[in-house]
N, C-alpha and C positions, 0 to 999 in steps of 0.2 A: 152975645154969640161967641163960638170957642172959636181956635180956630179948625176942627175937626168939622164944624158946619160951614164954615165960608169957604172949606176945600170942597165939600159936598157941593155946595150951593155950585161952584167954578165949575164943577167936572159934569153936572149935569146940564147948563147952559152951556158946556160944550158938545155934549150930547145932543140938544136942543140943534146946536150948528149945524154940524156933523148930519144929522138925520135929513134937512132940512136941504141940504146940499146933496146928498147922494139919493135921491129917490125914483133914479130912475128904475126900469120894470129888467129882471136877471133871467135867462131862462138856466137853470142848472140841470144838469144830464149826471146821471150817477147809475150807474150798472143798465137796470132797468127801467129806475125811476126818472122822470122828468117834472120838473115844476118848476113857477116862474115864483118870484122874490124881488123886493127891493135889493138894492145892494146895502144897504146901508143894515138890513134884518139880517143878510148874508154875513158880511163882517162881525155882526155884532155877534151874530151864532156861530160862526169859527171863535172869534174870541171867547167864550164863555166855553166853548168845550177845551181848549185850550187851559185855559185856565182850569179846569176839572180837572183835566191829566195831570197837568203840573199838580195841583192839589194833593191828587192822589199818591204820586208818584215821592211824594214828602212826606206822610201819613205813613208809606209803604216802611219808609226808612226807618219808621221809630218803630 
């Protein structure tokens, strides 16, 4: 194994944690929508779109 796979391997048994510890039930309100969520899908979909903007927002620059 490299070590690009035993960091893979770490970050998703931290993931595994992580999920596993926040599962309690989110109600989120947003303009008109309302819906319920773990928090732990919450977080993780703020982080990913996050990450998309930063993305883009590098892309933009070249």
């Amino acid at each position: 194994m490299t070590w690009k796979w035993i960091l893979i391997v770490i970050i998703l048994l931290l993931l595994i944690v992580f999920t596993a510890q926040n599962y309690e039930i989110l109600q989120i309100k947003f303009l008109a929508w309302s819906f319920k969520s773990s928090s732990a899908i919450t977080i993780f979909v703020s982080l990913a779109i996050g990450f998309f903007i930063g993305l883009l927002m590098c892309i933009r620059k070249d």
